[in-house]
N, CA, C and O atoms as a printed pandas DataFrame, in Angstrom:
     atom_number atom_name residue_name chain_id  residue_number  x_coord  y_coord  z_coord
0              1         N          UNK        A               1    0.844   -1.176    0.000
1              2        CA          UNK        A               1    0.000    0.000    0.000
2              3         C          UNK        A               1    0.884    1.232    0.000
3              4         O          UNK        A               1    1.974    1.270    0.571
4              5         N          UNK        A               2    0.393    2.149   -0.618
5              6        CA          UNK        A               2    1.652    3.357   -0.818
6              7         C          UNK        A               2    0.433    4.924   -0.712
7              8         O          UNK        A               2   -0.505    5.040   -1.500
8              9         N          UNK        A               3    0.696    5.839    0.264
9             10        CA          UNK        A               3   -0.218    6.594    0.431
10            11         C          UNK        A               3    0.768    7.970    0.293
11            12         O          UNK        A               3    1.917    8.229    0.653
12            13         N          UNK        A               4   -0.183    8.630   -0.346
13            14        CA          UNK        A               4    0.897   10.675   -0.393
14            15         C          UNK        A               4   -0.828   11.375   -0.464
15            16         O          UNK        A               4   -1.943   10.954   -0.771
16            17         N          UNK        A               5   -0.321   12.460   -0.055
17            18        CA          UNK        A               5   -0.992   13.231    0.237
18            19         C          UNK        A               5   -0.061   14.506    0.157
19            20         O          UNK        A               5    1.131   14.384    0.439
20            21         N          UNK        A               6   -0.769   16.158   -0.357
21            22        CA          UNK        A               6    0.006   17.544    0.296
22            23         C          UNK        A               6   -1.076   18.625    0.260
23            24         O          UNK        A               6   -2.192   18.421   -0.218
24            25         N          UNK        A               7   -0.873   19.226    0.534
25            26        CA          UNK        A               7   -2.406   20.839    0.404
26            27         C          UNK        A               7   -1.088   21.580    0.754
27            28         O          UNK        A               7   -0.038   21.213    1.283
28            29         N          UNK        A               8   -1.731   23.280    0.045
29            30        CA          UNK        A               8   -1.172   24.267    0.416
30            31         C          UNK        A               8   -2.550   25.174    0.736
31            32         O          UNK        A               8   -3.622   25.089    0.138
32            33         N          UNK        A               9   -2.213   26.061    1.847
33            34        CA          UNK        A               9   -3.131   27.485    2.385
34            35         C          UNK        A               9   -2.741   28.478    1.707
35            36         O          UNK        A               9   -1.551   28.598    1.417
36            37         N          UNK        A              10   -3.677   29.380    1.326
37            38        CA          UNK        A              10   -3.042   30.721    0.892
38            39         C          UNK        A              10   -3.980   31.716    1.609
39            40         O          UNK        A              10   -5.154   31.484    1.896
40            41         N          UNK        A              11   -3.278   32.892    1.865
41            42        CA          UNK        A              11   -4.285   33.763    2.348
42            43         C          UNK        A              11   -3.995   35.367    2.123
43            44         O          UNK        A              11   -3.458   36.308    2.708
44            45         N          UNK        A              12   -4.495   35.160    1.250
45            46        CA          UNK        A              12   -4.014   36.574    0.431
46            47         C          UNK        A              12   -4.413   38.002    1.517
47            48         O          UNK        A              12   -4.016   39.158    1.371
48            49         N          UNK        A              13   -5.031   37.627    2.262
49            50        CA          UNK        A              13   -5.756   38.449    3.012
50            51         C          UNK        A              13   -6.714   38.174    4.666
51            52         O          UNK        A              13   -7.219   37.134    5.088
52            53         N          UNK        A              14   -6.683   39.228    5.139
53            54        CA          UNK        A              14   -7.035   38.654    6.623
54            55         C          UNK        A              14   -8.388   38.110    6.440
55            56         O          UNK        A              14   -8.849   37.429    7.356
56            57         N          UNK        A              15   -9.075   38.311    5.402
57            58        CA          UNK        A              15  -10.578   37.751    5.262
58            59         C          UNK        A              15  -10.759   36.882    4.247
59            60         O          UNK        A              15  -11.930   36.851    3.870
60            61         N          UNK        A              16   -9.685   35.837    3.402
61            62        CA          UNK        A              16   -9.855   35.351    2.551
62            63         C          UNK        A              16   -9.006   34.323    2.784
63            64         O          UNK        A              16   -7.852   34.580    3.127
64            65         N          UNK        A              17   -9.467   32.905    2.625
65            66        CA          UNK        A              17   -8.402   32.303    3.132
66            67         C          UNK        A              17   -8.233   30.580    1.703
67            68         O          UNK        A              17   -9.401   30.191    1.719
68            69         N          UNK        A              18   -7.917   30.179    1.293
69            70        CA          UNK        A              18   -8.111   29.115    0.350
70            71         C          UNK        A              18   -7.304   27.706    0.853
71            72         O          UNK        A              18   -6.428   27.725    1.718
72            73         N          UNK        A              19   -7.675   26.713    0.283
73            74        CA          UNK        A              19   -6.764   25.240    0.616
74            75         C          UNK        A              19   -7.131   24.671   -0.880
75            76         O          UNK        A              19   -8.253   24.581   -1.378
76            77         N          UNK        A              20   -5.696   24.264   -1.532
77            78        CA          UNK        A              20   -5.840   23.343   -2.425
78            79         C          UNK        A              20   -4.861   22.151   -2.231
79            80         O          UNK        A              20   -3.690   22.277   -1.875
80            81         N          UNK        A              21   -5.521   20.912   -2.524
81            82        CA          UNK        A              21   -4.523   19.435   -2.218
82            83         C          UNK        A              21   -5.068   18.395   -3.262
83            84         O          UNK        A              21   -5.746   18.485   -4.286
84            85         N          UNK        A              22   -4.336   17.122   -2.393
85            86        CA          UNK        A              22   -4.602   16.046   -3.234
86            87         C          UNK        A              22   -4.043   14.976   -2.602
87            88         O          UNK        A              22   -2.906   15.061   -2.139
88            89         N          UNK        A              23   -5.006   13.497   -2.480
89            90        CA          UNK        A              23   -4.652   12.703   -1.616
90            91         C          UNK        A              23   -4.473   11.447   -2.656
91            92         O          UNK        A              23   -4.999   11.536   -3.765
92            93         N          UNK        A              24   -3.931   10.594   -2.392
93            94        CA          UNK        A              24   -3.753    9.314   -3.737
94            95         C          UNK        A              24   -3.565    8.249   -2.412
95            96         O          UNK        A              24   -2.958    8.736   -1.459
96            97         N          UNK        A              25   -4.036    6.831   -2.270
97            98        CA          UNK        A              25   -3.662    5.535   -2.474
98            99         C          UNK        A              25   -4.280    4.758   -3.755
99           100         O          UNK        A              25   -5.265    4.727   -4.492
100          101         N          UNK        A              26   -2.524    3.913   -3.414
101          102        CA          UNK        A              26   -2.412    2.717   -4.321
102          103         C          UNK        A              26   -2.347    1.356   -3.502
103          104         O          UNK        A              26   -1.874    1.322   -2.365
104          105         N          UNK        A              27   -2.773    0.412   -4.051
105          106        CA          UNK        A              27   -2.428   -0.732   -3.420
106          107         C          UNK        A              27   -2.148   -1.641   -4.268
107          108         O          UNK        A              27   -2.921   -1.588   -5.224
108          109         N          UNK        A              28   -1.397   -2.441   -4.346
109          110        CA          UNK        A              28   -0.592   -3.701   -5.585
110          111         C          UNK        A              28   -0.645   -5.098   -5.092
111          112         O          UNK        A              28    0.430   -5.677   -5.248
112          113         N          UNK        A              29   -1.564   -5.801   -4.551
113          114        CA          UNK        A              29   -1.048   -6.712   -4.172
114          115         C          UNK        A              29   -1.204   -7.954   -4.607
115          116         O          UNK        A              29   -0.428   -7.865   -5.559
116          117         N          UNK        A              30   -1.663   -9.226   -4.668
117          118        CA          UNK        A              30   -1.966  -10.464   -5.088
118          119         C          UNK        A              30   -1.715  -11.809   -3.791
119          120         O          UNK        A              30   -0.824  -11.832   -2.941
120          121         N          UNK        A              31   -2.332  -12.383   -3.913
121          122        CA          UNK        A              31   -2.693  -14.004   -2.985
122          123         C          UNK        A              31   -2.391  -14.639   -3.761
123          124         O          UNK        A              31   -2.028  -14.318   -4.893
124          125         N          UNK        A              32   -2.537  -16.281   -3.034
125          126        CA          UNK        A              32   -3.165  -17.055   -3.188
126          127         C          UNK        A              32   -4.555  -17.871   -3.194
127          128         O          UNK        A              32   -4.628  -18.380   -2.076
128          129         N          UNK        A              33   -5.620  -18.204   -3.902
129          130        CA          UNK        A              33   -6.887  -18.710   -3.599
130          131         C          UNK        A              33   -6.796  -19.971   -2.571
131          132         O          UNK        A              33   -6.380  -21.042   -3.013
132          133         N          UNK        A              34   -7.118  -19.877   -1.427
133          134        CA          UNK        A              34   -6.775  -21.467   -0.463
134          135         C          UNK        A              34   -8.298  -21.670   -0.612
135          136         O          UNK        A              34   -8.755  -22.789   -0.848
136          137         N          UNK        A              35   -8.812  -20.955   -0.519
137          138        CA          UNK        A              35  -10.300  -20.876   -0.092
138          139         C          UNK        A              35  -11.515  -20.897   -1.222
139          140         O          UNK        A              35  -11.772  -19.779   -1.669
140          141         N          UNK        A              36  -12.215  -21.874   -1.696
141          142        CA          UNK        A              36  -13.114  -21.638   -3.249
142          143         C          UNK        A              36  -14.137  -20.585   -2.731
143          144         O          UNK        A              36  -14.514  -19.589   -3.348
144          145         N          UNK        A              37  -14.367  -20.824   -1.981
145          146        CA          UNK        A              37  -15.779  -20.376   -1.094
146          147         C          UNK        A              37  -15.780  -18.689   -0.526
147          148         O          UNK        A              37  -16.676  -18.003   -0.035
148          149         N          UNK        A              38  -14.071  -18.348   -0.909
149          150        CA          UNK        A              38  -14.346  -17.036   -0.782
150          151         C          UNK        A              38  -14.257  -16.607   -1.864
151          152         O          UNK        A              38  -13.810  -17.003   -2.940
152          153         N          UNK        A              39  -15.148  -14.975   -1.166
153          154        CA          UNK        A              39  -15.923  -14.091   -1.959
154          155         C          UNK        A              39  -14.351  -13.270   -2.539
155          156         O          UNK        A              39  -13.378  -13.004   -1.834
156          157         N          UNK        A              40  -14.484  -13.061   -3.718
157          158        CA          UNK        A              40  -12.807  -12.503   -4.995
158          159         C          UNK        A              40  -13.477  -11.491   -4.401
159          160         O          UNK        A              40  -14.592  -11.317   -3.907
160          161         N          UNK        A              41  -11.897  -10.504   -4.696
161          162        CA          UNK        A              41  -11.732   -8.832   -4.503
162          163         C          UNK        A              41  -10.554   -8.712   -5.041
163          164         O          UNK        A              41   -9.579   -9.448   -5.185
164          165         N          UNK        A              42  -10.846   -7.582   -5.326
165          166        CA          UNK        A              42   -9.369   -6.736   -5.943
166          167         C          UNK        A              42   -8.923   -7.109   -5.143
167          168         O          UNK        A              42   -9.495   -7.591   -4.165
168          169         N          UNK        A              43   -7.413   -6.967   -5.364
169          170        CA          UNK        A              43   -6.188   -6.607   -4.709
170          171         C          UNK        A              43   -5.280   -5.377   -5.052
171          172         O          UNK        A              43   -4.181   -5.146   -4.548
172          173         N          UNK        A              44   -5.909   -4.654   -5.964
173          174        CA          UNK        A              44   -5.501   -4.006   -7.134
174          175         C          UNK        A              44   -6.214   -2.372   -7.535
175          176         O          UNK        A              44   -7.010   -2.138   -8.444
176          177         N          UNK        A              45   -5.733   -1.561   -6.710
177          178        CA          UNK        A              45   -6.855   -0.550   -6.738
178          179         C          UNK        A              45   -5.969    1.082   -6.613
179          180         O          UNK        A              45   -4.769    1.201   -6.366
180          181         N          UNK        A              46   -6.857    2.103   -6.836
181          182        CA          UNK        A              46   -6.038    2.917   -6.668
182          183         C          UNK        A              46   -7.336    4.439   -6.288
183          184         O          UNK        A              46   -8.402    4.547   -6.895
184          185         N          UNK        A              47   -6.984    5.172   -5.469
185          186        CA          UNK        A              47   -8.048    6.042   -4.397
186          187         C          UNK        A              47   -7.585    7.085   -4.927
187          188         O          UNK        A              47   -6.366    7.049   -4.756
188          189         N          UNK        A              48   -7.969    8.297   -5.656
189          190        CA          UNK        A              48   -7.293    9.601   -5.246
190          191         C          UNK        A              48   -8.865   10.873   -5.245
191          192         O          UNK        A              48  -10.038   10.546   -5.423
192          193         N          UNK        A              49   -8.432   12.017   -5.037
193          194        CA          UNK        A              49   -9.318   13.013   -4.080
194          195         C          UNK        A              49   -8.268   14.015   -3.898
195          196         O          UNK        A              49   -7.428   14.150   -3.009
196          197         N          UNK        A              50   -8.582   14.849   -5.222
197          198        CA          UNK        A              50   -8.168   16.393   -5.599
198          199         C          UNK        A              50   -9.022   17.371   -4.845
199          200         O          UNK        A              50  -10.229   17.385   -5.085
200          201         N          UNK        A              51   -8.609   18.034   -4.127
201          202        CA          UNK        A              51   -9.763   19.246   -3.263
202          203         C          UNK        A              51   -9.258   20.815   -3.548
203          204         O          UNK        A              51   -8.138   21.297   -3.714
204          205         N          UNK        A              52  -10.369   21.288   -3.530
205          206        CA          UNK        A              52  -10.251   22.840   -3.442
206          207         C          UNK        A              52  -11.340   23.690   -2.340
207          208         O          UNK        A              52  -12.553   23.810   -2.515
208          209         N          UNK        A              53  -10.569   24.210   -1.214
209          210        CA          UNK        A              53  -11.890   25.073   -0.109
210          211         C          UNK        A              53  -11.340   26.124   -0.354
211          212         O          UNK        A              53  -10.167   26.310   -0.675
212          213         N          UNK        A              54  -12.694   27.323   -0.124
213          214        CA          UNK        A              54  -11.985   28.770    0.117
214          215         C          UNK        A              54  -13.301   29.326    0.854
215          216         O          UNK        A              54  -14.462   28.947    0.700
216          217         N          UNK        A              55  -12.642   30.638    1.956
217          218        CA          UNK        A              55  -13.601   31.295    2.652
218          219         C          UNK        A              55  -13.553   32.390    2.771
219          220         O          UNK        A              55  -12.549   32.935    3.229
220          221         N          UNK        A              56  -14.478   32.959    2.446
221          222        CA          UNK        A              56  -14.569   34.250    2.815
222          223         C          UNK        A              56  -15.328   35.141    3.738
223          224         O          UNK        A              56  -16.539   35.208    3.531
224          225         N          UNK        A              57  -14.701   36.019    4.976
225          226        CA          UNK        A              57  -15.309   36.377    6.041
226          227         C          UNK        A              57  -15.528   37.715    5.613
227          228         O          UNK        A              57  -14.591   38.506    5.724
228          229         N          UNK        A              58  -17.208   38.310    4.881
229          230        CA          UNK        A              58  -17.066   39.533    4.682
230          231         C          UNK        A              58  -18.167   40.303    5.207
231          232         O          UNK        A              58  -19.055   40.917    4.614
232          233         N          UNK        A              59  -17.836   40.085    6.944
233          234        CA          UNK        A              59  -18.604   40.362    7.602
234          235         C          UNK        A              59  -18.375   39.722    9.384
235          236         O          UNK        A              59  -18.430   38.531    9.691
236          237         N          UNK        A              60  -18.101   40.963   10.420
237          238        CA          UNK        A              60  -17.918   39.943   11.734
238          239         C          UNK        A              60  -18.876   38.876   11.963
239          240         O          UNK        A              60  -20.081   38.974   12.194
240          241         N          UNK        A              61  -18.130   37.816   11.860
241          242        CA          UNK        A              61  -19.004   36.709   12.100
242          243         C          UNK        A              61  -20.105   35.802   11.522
243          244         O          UNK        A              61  -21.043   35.137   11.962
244          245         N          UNK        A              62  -19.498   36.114   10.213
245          246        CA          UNK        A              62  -20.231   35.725    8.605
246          247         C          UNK        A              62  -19.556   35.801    7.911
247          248         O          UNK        A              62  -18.965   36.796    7.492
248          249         N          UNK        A              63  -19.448   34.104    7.454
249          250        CA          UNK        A              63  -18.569   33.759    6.086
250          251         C          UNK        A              63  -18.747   32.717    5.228
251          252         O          UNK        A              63  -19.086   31.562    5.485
252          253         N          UNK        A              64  -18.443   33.319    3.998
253          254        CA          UNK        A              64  -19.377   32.145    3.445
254          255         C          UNK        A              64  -18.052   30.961    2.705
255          256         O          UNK        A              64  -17.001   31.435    2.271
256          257         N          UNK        A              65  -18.197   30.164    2.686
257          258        CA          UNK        A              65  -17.353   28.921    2.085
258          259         C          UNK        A              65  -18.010   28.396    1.228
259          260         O          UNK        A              65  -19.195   28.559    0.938
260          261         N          UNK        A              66  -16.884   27.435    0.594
261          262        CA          UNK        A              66  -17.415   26.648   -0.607
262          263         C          UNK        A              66  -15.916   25.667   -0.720
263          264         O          UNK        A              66  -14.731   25.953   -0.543
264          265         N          UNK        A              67  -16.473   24.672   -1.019
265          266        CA          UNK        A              67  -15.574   23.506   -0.844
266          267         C          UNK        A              67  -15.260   22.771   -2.536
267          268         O          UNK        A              67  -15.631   23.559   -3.405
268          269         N          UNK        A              68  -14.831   21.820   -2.950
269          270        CA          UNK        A              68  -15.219   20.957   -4.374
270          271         C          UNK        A              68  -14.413   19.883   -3.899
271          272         O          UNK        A              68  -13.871   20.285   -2.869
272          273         N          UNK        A              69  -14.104   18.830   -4.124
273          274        CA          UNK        A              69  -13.845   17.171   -3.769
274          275         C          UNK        A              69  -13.873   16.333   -5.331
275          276         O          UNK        A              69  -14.777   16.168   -6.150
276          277         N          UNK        A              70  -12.864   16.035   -5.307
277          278        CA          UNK        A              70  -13.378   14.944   -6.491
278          279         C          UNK        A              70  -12.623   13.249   -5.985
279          280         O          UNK        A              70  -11.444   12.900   -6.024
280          281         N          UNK        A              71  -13.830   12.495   -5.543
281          282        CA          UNK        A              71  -13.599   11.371   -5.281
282          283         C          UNK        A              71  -13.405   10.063   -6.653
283          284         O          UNK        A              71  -14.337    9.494   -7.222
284          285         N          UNK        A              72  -12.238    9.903   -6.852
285          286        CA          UNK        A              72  -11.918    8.874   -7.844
286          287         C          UNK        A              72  -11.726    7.338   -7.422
287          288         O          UNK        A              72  -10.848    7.123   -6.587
288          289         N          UNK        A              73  -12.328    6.445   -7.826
289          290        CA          UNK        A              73  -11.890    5.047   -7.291
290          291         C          UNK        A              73  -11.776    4.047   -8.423
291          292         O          UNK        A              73  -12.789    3.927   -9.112
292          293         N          UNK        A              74  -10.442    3.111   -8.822
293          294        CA          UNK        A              74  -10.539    2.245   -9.547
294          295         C          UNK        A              74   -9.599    1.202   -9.707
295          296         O          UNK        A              74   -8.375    1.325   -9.698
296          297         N          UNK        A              75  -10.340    0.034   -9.873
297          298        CA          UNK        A              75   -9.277   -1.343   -9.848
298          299         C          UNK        A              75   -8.707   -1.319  -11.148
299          300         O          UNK        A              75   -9.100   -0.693  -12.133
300          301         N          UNK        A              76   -7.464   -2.287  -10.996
301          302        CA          UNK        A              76   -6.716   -2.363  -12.251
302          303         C          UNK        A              76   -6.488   -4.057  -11.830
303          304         O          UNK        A              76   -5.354   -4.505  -12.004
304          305         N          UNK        A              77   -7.143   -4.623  -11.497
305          306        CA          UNK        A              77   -6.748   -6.343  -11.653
306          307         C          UNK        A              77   -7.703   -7.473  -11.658
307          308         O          UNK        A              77   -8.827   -7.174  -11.253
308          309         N          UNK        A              78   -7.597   -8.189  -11.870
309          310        CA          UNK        A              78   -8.908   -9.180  -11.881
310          311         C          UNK        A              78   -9.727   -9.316  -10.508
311          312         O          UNK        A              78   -9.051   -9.736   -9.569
312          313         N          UNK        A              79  -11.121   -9.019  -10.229
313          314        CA          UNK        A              79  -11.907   -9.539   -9.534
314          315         C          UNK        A              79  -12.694  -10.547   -9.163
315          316         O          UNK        A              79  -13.669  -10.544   -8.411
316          317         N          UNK        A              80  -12.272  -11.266   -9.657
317          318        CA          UNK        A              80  -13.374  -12.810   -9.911
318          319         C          UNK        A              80  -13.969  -12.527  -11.097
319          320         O          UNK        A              80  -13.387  -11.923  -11.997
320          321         N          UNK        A              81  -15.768  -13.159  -11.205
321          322        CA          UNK        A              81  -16.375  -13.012  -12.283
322          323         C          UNK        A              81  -17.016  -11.744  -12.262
323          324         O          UNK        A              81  -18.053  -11.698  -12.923
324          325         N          UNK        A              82  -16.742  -10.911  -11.794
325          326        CA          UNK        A              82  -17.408   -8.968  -12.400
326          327         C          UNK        A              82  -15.861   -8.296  -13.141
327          328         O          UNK        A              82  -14.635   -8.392  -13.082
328          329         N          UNK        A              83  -16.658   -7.785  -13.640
329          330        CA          UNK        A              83  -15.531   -5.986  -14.375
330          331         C          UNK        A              83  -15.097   -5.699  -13.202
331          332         O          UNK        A              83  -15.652   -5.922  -12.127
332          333         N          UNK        A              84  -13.624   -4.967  -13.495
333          334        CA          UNK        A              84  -13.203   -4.214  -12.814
334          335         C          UNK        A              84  -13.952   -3.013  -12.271
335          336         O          UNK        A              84  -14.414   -2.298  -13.159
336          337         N          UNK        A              85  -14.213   -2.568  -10.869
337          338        CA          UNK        A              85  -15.072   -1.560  -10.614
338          339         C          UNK        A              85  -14.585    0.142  -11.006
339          340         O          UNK        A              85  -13.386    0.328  -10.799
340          341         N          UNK        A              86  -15.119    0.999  -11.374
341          342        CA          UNK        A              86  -14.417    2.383  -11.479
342          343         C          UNK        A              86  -15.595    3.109  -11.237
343          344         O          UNK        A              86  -16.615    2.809  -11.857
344          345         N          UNK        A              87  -15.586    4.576   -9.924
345          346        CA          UNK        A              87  -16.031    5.131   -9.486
346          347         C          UNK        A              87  -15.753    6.436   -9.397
347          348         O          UNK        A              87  -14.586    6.743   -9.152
348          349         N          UNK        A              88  -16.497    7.213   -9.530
349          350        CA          UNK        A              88  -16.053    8.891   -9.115
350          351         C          UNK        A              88  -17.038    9.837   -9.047
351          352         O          UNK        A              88  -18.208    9.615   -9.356
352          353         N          UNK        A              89  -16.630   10.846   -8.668
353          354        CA          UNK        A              89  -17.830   11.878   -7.989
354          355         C          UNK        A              89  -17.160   13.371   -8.009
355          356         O          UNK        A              89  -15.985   13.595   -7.719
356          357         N          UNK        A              90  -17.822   14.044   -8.281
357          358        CA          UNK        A              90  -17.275   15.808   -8.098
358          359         C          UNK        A              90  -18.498   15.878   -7.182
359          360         O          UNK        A              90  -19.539   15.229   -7.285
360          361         N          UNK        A              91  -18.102   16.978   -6.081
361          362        CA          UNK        A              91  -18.832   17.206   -5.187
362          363         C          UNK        A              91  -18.757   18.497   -4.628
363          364         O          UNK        A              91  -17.697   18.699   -4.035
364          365         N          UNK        A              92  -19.426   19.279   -4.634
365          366        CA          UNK        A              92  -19.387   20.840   -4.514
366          367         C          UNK        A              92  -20.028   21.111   -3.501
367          368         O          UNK        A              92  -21.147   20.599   -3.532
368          369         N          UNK        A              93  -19.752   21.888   -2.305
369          370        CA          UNK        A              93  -20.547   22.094   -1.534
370          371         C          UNK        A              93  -20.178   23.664   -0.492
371          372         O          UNK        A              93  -19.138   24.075    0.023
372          373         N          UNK        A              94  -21.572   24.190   -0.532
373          374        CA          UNK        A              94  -21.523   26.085   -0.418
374          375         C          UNK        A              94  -22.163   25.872    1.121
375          376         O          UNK        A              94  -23.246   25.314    1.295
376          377         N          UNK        A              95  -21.371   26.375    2.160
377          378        CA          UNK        A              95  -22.085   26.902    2.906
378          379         C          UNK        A              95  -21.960   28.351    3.629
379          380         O          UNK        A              95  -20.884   28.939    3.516
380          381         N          UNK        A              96  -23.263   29.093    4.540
381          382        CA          UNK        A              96  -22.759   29.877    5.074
382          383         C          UNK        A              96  -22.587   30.139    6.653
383          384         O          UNK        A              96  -23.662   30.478    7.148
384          385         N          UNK        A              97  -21.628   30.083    7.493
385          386        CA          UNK        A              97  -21.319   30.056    8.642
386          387         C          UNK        A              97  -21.476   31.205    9.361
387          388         O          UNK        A              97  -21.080   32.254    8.854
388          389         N          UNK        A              98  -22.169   31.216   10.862
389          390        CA          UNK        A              98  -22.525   32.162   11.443
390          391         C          UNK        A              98  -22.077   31.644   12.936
391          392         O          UNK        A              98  -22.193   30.521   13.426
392          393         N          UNK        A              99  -21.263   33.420   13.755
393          394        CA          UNK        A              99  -20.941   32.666   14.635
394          395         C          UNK        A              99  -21.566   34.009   15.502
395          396         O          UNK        A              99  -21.771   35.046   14.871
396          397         N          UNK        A             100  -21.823   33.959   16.782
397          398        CA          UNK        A             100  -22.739   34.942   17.569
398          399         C          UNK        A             100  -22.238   35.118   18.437
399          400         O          UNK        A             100  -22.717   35.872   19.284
């Protein structure tokens, strides 16, 4: 299994603040079958999840954010009798924070 990850902050300003990164696993591995009766799985897969947040406080105690995520998932080796699985998602999400 081999995992990296990095983000950088920027903050151009006392009311503006951003995060961009990126996270990756891999995994490589392979067995032996001892067992008929078990259920196949990859061994063979790979995770990554590019992000971007930024906030802006333009207002004491009101700020609004917004996030994006992109969740990627996919095997690269035999699973038994299915296709290899491949998954992914962009995911955007706005909120606004209030603190009193």
């Amino acid at each position: 299994t081999e995992y990296g990850s990095f983000s950088f902050m920027l903050a151009p300003a006392k009311t503006l603040r951003a995060n961009v990164g990126y996270q990756i696993s891999a995994v490589n591995g392979t067995t032996e079958l001892l067992n008929p009766l078990q259920v196949p799985g990859s061994l063979q897969s790979q995770y990554q999840s590019p992000f971007f947040n930024i906030a802006w406080t333009f207002h004491p105690g009101l700020t609004w954010k917004g996030s994006w995520n992109y969740y990627g998932y996919g095997e690269d080796g035999p699973v038994g009798p299915t296709s290899p699985r491949n998954f992914h998602a962009n995911m955007l999400t706005l909120a606004l924070h209030y603190e009193f």
